[in-house]
ROSE-4610 file (N, C-alpha, C; in Angstrom, 1 decimal, always signed):
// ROSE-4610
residu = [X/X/X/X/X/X/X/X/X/X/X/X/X/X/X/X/X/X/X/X/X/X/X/X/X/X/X/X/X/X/X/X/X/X/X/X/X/X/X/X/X/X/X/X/X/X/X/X/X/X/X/X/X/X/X/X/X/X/X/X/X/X/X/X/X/X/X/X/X/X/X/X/X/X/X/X/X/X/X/X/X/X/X/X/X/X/X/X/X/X/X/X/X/X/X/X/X/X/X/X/X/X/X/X/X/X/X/X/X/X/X/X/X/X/X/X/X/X/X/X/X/X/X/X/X/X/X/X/X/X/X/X/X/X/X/X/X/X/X/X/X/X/X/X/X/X/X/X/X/X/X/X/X/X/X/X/X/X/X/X/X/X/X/X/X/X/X/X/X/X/X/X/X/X/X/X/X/X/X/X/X/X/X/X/X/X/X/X/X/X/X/X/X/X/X/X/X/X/X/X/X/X/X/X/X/X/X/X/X/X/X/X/X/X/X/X/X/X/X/X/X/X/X/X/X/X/X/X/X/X/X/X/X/X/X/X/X/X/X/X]
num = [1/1/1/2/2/2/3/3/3/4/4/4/5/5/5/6/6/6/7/7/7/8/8/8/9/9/9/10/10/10/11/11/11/12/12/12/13/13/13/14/14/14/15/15/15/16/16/16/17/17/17/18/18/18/19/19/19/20/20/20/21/21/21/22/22/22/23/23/23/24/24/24/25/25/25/26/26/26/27/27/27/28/28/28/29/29/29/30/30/30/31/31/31/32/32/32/33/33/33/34/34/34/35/35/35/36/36/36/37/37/37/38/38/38/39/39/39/40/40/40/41/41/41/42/42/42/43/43/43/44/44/44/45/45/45/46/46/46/47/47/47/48/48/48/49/49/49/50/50/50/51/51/51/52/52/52/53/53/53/54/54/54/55/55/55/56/56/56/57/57/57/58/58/58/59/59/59/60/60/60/61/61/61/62/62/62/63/63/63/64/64/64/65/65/65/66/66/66/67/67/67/68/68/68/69/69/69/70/70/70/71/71/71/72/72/72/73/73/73/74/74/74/75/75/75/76/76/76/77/77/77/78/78/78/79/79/79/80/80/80]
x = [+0.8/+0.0/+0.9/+2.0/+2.7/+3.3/+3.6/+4.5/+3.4/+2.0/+0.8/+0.8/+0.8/+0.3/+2.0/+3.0/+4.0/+4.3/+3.6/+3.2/+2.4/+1.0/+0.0/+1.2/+1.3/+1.8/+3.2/+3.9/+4.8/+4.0/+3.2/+2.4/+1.2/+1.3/+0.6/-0.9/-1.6/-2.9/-3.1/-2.2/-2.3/-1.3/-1.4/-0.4/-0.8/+0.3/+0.1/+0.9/-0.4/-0.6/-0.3/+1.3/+0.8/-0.6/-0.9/-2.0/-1.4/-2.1/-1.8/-2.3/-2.8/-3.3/-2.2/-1.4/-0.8/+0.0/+1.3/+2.6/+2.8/+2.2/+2.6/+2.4/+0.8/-0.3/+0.0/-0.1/-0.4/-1.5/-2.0/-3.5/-3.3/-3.9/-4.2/-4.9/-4.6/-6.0/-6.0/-6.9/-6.5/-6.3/-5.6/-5.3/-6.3/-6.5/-7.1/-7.2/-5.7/-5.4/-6.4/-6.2/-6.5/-8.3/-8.6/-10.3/-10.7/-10.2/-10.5/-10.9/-9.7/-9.8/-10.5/-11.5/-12.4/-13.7/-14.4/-15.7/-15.0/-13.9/-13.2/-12.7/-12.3/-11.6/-13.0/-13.8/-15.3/-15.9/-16.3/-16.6/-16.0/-14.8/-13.9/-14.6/-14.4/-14.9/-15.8/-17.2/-18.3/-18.4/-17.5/-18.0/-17.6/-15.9/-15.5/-16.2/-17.2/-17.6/-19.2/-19.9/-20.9/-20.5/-19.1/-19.3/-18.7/-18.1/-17.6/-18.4/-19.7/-21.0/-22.0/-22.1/-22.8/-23.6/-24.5/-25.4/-25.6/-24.8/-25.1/-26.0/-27.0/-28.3/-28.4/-29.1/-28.6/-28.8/-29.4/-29.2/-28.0/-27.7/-26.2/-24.7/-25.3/-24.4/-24.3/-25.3/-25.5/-24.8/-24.8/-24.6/-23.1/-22.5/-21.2/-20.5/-21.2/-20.6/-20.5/-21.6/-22.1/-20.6/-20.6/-19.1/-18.2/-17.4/-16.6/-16.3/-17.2/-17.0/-16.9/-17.6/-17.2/-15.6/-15.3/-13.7/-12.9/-13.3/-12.3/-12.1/-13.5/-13.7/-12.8/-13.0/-12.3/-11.1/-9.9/-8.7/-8.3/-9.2/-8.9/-8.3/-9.3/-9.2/-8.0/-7.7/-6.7/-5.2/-5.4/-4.2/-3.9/-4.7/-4.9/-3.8]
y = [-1.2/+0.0/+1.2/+1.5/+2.3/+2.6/+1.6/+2.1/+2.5/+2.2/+2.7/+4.2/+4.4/+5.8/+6.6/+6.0/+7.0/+7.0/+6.3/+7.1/+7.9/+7.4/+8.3/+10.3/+10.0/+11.2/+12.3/+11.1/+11.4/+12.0/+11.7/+12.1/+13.0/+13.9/+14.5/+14.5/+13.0/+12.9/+13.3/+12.5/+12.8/+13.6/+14.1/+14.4/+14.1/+14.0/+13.6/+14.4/+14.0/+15.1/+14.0/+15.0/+14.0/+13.9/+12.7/+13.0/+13.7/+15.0/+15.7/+14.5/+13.9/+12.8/+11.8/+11.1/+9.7/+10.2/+10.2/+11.0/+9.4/+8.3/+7.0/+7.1/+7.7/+7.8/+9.2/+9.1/+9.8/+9.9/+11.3/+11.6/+11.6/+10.8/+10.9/+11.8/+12.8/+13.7/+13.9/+13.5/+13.8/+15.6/+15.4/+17.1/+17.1/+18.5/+18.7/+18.0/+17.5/+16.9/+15.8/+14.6/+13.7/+13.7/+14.9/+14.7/+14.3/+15.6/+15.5/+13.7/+13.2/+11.6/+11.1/+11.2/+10.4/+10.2/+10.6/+10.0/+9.2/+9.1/+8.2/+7.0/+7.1/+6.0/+5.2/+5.6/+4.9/+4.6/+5.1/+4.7/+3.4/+3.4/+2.1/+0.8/+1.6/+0.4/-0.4/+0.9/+0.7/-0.9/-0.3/-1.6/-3.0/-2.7/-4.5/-4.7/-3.8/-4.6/-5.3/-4.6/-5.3/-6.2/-6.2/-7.5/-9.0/-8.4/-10.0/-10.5/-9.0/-9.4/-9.9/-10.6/-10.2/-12.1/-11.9/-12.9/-13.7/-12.3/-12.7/-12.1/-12.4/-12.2/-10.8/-9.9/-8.8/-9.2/-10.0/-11.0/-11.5/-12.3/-12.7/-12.0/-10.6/-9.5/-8.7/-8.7/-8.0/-8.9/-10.2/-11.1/-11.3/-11.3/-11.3/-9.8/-8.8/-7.6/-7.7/-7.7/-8.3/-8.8/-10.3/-11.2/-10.3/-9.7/-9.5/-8.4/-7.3/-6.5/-6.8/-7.9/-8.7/-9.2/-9.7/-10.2/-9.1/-7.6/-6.8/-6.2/-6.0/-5.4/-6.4/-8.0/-9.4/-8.7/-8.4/-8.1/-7.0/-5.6/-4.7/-4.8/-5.6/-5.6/-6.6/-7.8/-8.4/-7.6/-6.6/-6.1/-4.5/-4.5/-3.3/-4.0]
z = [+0.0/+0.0/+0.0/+1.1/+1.0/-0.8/-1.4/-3.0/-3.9/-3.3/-4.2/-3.9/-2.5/-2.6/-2.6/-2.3/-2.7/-4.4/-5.1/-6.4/-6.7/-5.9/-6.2/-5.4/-4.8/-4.1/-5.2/-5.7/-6.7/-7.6/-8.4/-9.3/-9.2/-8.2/-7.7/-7.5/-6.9/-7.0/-5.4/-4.6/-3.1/-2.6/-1.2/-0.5/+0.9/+1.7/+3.1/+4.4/+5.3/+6.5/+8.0/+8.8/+10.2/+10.9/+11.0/+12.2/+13.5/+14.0/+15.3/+16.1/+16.5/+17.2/+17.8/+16.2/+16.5/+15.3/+16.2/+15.1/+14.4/+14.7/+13.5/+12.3/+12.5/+11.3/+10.4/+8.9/+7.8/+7.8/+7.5/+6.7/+5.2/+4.8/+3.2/+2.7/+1.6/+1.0/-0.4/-0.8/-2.8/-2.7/-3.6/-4.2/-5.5/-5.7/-7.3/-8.0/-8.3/-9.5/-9.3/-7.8/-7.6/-7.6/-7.3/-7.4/-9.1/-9.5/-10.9/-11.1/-10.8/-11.7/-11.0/-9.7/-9.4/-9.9/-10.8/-11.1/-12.2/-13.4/-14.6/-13.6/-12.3/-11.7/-10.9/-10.3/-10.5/-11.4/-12.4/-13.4/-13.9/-13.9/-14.3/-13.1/-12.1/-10.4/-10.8/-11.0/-11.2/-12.2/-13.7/-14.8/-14.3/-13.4/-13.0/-12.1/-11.2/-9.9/-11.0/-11.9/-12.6/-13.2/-14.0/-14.5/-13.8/-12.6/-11.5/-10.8/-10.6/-9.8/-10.7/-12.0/-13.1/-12.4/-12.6/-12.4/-10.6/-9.6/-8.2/-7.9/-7.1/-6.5/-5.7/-5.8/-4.3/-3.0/-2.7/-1.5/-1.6/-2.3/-2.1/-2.0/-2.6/-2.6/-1.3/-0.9/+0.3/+1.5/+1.6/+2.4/+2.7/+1.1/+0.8/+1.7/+1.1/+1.8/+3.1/+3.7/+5.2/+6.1/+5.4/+5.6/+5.5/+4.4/+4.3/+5.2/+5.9/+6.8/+8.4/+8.0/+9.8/+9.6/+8.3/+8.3/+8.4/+7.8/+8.2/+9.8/+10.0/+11.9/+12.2/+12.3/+12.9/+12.9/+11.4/+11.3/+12.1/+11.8/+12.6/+14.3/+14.4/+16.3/+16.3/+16.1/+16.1/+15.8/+15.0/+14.8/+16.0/+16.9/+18.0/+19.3]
């Protein structure tokens, strides 16, 4: 994650802020540049998540999401 966004940062989409809070933590923030490319970089999201979800149920999409956020809270706390 870090070599993602120190390109995104190189290339001026992001830049990063200490958290005053927790001198460990970066604040991430798109710059201009970086907004601009967000509705073309959704847009793109939008078509691969239609076509990998393409014939799953919204029940079963919903369910799947569901799971998948209990697995991240699960990792979260585990890594506290």
């Amino acid at each position: 994650m870090t070599g993602l966004i120190d390109r995104m940062e190189r290339d001026g989409f992001v830049c990063r802020s200490p958290d005053p809070t927790d001198r460990r933590v970066q604040i991430i923030f798109l710059t201009d540049n970086g907004k601009k490319c967000g509705a073309p970089v959704m847009n793109v999201v939008d078509n691969v998540l239609s076509d990998i979800f393409s014939g799953v149920s919204e029940k079963d999409f919903a369910q799947t999401q569901a799971l998948l956020k209990q697995v991240l809270a699960n990792a979260q706390e585990d890594s506290k």
